[in-house]
N, C-alpha and C positions, 0 to 999 in steps of 0.2 A: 531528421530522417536517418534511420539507421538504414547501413550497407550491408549484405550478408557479409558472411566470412568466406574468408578465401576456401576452404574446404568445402561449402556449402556449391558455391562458384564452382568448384574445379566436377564435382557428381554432377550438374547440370551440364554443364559442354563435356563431359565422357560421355553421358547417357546420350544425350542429343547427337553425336559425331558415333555412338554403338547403331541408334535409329537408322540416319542417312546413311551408313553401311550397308545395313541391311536393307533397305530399298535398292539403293543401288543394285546389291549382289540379285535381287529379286527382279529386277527389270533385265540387266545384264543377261540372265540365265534365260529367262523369259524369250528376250530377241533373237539370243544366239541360238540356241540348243533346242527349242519347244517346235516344232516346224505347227501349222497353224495349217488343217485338213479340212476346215468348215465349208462346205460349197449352200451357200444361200438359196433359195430357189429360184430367185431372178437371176443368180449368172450359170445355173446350172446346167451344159448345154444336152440333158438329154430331150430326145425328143425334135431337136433340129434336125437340119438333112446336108449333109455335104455332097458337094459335087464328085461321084467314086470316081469318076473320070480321070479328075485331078489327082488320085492318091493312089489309086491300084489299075492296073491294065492285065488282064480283064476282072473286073469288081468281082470277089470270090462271095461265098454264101455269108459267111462271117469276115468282118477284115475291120485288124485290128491296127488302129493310128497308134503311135509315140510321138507326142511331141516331147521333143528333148533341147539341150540349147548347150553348147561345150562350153559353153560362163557357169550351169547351173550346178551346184555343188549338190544340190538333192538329188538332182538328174546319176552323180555315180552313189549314190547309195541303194540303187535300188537295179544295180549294172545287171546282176547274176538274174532278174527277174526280166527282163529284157531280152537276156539272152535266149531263156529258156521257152518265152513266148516269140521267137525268133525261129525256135526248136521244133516251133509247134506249126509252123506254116504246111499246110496241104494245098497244093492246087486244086482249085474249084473249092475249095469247102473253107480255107484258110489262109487271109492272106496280113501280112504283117510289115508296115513301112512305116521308116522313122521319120519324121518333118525337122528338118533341122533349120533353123533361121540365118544360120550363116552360109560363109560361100561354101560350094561343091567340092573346092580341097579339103579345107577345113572339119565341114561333117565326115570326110573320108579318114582322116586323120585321124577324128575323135573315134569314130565307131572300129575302125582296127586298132590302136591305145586299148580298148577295152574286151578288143575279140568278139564283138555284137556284128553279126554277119547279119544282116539286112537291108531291105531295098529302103532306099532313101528318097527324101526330094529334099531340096537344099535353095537357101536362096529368096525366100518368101516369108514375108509374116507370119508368124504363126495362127495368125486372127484372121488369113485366109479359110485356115481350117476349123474355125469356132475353137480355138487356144487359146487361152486369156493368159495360163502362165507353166512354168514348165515346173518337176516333171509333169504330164497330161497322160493318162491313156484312153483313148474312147475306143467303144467295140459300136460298130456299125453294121448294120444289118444288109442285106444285097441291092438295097436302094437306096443306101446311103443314111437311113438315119441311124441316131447316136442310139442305142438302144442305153447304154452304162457307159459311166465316165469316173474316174479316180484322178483327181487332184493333188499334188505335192506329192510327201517322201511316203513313203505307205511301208507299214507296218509288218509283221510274218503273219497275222492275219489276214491285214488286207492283200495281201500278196498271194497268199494263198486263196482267197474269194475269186481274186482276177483268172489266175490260173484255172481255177475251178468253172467258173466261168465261161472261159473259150473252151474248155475241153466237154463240156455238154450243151455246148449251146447257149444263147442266147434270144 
């Protein structure tokens, strides 16, 4: 039985050790960096109804939730758009409250850290509010249902759809 040669050997484990690189680099990038916007129709919560009670006093005509989370690193990439639907609150016609899962210092801490002046609730699961994960924005109508909901880090299109959005109605 003949052996290859050692040249022949050494191009098979470079090329095979060039492959698992590149997989690697390809799931690496994938996990880290790719944020993942797919909402399925089974967990998509438009069309439920939240309790407005729980979230705004008194329920405005449009009232938009943020579920946020001060662990969530997508939650500050999308700071400046928060703020500016923060911007946009009108009594009776517009109302805008962050849900934060942790305690009451804590979401106070986080939302001045980033200059986001908004009412909060603090404290509570976020799957009180039909929030599976953060960042969340749902825009709710005056009886509490979801009418539109935007999942994770969203984009300058979708950022501008949201914004577009509350400012004509829903």
């Amino acid at each position: 039985m003949k052996l290859p040669d050692s040249k022949a050997l050494d191009r098979y484990s470079n090329l095979a050790v060039i492959i698992v690189a590149f997989v690697f680099i390809a799931w690496f990038v994938e996990s880290h960096f790719i944020a993942r916007r797919v909402i399925t129709p089974n967990t998509s919560p438009v069309g439920k109804r939240i309790n407005l009670s729980s979230v705004s006093q008194p329920p405005a005509l449009e009232n938009v939730v943020l579920g946020l989370s001060t662990v969530c690193h997508f939650c500050q990439m999308n700071t400046d758009l928060y703020k500016h639907l923060a911007g946009m609150e009108a009594p009776g016609r517009i109302s805008v409250v962050a849900v934060i899962p942790q305690s009451e210092s804590e979401a106070k801490q986080y939302l001045a850290k980033d200059g986001l002046q908004a009412s909060f609730l603090a404290g509570k699961p976020l799957s009180t509010y039909d929030i599976t994960g953060t960042p969340t924005i749902l825009l709710l109508d005056s009886k509490g249902i979801i009418r539109k909901a935007w999942i994770g880090a969203l984009t300058p299109t979708q950022q501008n759809d949201v914004i577009s959005t509350v400012q004509h109605g829903f």
